[in-house]
Structures are given as structure tokens and as C-alpha cells.
C-alpha positions in Angstrom: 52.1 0.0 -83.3 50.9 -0.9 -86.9 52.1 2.5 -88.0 55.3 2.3 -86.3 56.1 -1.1 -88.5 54.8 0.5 -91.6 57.1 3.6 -91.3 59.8 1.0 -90.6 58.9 -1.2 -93.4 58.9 1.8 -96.1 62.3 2.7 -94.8 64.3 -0.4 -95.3 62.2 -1.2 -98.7 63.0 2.2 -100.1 66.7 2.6 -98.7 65.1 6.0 -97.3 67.9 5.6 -94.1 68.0 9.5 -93.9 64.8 9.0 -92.4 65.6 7.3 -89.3 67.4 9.8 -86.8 64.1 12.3 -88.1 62.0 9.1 -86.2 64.0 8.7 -83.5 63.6 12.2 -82.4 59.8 12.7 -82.9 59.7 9.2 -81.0 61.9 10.2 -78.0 60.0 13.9 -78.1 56.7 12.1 -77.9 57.9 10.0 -75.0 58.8 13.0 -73.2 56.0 14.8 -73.3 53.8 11.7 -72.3 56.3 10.9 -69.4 56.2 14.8 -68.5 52.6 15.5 -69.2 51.7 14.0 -65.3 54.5 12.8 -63.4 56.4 13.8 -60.4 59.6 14.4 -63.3 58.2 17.2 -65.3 59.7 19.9 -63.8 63.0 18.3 -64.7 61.8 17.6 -68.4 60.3 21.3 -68.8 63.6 23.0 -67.9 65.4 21.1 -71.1 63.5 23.1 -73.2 
């Protein structure tokens, strides 16, 4: 979580905004893959891609 807060940190201290949707989507690709790595919803979450 420390790394989430730095990356957030740099972000609003540098005005680097263009950075955001970028960690959005590796965030919401990492959930996926966690939540479809073991769970009775994979099936559903492999056929997206």
C-alpha cells in the first residue's frame, strides 16, 4: 500500500495527471487476475480477453 501512496504522491506533486487512467488500468488488470486466478468467476473473466 506504501507504493500505491508514493505513485499517488509523485503524481499530484509533479502535475503528471496523464498518468492516472495508465494506473487505473494496471490496477483493475491486477484485480482481475487475482479475483480470476481461483474463483468460481474465471471462466467469465477469461472470455473478456
Amino acid at each position: 500500500m506504501e507504493f500505491l501512496k508514493d505513485i499517488i504522491r509523485f503524481v499530484l506533486q509533479r502535475k503528471k495527471f496523464w498518468l492516472a487512467p495508465v494506473i487505473i488500468l494496471l490496477i483493475i488488470l491486477g484485480v482481475l487476475l487475482v479475483i480470476g486466478g481461483g474463483s468460481a468467476v474465471a471462466p467469465f473473466i477469461y472470455t473478456l480477453f
